[in-house]
C-alpha positions in Angstrom: -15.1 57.2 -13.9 -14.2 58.2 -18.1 -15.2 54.4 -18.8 -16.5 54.2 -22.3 -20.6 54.7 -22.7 -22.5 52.1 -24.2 -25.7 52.2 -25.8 -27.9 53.2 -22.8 -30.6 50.7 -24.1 -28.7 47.8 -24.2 -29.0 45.9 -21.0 -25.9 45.4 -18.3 -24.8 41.8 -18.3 -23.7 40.2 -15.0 -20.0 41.1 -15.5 -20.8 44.9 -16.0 -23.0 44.4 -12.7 -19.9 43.2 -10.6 -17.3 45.3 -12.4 -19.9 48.9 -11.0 -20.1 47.7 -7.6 -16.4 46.3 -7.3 -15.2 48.9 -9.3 -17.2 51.6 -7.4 -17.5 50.6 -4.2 -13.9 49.0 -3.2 -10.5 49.9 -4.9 -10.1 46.3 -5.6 -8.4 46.4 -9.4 -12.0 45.8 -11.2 -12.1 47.6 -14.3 -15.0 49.9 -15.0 -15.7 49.7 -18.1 -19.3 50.9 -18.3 -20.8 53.9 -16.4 -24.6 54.0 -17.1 -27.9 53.6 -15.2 -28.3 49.6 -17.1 -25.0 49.5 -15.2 -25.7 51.4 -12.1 -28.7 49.2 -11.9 -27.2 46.0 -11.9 -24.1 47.2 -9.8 -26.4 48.2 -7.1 -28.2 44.6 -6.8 -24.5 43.2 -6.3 -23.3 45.6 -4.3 -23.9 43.5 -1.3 -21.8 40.7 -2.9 -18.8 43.3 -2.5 -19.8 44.0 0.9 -19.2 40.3 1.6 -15.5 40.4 0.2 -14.8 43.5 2.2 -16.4 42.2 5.4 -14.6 38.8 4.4 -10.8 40.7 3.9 -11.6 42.6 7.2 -12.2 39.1 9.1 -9.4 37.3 7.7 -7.1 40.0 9.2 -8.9 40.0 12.6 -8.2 36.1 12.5 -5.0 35.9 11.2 -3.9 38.3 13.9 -5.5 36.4 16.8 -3.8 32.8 15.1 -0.9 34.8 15.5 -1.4 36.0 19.4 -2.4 39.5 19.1 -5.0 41.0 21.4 -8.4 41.1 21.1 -8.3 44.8 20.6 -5.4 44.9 18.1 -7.7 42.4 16.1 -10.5 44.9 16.1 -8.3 47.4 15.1 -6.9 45.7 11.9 -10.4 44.5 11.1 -11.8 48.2 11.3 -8.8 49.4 9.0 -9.1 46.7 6.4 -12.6 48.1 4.9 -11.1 51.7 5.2 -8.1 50.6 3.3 -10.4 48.8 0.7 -12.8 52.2 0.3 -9.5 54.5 0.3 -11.3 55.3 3.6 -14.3 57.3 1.1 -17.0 55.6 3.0 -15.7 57.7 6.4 -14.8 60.9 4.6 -18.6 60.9 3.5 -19.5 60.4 6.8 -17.6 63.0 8.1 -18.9 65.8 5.2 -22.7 64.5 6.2 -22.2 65.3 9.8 -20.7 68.9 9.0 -23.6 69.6 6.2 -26.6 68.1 8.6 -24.6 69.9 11.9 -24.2 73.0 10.2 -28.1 73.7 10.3 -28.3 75.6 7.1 -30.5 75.4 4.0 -29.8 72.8 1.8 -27.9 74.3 -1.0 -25.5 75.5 1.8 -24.8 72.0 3.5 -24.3 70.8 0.0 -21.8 73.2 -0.6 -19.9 73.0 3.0 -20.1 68.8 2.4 -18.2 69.5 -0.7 -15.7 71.7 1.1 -11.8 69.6 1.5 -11.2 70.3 5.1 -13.2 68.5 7.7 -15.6 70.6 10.4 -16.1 69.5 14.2 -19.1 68.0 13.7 -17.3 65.3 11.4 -14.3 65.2 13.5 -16.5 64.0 16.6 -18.7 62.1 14.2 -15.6 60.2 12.7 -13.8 59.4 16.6 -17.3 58.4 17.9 -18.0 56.1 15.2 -14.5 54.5 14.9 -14.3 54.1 18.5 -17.8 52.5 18.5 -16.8 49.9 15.7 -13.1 49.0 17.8 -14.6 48.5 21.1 -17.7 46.4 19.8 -15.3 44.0 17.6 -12.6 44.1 20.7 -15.6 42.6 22.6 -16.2 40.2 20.0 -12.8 39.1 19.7 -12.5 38.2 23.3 -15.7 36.0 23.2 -14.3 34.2 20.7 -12.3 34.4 17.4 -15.2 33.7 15.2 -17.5 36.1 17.1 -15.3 38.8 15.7 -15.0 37.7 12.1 -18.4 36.9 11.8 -19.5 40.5 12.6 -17.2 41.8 10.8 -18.8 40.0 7.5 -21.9 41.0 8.7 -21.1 44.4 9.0 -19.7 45.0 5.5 -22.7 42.7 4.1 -24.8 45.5 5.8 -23.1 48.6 4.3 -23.7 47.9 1.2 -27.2 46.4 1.3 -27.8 49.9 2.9 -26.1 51.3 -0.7 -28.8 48.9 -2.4 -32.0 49.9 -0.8 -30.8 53.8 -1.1 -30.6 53.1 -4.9 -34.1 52.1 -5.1 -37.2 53.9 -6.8 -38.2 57.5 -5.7 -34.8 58.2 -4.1 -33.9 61.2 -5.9 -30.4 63.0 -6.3 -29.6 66.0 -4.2 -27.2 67.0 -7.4 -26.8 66.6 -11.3 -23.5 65.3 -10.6 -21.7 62.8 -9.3 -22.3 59.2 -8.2 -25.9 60.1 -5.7 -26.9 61.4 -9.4 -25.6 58.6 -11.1 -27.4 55.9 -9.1 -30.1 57.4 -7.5 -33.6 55.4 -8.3 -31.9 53.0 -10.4 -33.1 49.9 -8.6 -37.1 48.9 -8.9 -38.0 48.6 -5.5 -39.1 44.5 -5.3 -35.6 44.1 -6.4 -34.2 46.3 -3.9 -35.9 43.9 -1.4 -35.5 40.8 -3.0 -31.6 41.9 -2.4 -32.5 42.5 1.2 -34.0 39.6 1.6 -31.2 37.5 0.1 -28.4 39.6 2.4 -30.3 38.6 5.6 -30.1 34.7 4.6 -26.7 35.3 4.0 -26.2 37.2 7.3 -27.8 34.2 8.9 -25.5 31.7 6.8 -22.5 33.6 8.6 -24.4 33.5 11.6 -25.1 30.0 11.8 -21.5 29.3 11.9 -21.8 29.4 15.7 -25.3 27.8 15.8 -28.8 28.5 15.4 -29.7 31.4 17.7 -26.4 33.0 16.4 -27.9 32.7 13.0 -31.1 34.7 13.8 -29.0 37.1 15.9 -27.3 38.1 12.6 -30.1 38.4 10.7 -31.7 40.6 13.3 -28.1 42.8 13.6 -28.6 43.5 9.5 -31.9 44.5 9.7 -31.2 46.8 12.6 -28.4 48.2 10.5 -31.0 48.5 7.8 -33.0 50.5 10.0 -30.4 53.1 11.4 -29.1 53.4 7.6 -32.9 54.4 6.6 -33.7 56.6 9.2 -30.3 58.5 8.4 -31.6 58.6 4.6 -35.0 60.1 4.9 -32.9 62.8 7.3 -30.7 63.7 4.4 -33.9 63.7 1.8 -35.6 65.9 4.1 -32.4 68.5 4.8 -30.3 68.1 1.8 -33.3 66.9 -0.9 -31.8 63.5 -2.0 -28.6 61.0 -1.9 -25.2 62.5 -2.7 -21.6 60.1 -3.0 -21.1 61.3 0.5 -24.4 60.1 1.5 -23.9 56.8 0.6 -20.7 56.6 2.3 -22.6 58.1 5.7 -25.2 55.1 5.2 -22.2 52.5 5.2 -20.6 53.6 8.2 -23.6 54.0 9.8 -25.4 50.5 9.1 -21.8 48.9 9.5 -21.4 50.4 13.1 -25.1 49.2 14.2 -24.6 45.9 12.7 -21.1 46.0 15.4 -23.1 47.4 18.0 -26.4 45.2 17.5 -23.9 41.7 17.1 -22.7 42.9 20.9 -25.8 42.3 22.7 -27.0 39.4 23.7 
């Protein structure tokens, strides 16, 4: 995060935008080699570019293990630890500090403080098993419909994750602190962009989709935007307890639209 700081008036070019959300959002070896809001800005738009090569990475090893006679469950398994592997499993530590600071019940500066705390409380433990377990038996069900039921949620999920990470970046999103990457990003993205990303993740949700026909197409579409909602409703909860987005914000807004995207692709 020491990358060298450019003139902050001099616009990001696409390579800086890939570089902050690849370099930011997935330990894939992207150098970062500016850290500003031009930066920020554009790193946000893409981010849900790198939530398609997670979401790819984590379907490739749910297929590869099925071509190679695994279980369906064992599939869902690999394809649930690929993303946390690819986040050094940030996204679900952020997660489980949200759940302690929000389940602690106390004023804001306190959950800040208690999120920032090492050890995990048992609000983020339950939080954590729930969740996992929610995104395993969801993708096991998948799987056993059908190979490419199971990768194509999983794309969809880690498309949705980071579109969540887009739209939480948007215009009158403050920080909760001076610090950190919720400070770093917050309100960097004009809101019509913010949606015009949205906008571009659901067609490519329903590109995926479509790989299994039409209705599966508009199933896919409808599984992001669900995801979109839960992720939203979960961010105007933190602005109202904790007074803005904090790192481990954004990685409770991943986790959470990834799991209803799993959850949503399961009904029929």
């Amino acid at each position: 995060m020491d990358a060298p700081a450019p003139d902050p008036a001099a616009r990001a070019t696409p390579a800086d935008a890939l570089r902050f959300a690849f370099g930011t959002l997935t330990v894939l070896p992207v150098p970062l080699t500016r850290w500003d809001r031009a930066a920020a800005r554009g790193g946000m738009l893409a981010a849900p570019l790198a939530g398609l090569a997670v979401g790819g990475c984590a379907a490739a090893a749910g297929l590869l293990l099925t071509l190679l006679g695994a279980s369906p469950l064992l599939a869902a398994v690999a394809t649930v630890a690929v993303p946390a592997v690819l986040t050094r499993a940030l996204h679900l530590d952020g997660l489980a500090d949200v759940a302690d600071g929000l389940g602690s019940g106390k004023p804001a500066a306190d959950a800040l403080r208690i999120m920032k705390q090492s050890d995990i409380g048992p609000f983020g433990v339950v939080t954590l098993v729930l969740t996992l377990l929610g995104q395993v038996a969801a993708l096991a069900g998948l799987y056993a419909s059908g190979t490419v039921h199971g990768a194509v949620a999983a794309v969809v999920a880690g498309l949705a994750a980071r579109c969540a990470l887009t739209l939480a970046s948007r215009r009158g999103v403050p920080a909760a602190r001076p610090e950190g990457l919720g400070a770093a990003v917050a309100g960097v993205v004009p809101v019509p962009a913010a949606l015009t990303a949205t906008a571009l993740s659901v067609c490519a949700a329903a590109a995926t989709g479509a790989l299994l026909g039409p209705y599966a197409a508009v199933h896919a579409a409808g599984a992001l935007l669900f995801a979109l909602l839960a992720a939203e409703l979960l961010l105007r909860r933190c602005r109202t307890r904790l007074g803005g987005i904090t790192g481990d914000v954004f990685g409770a807004l991943a986790e959470t639209a990834s799991t209803a995207a799993l959850l949503a692709m399961t009904l029929a």
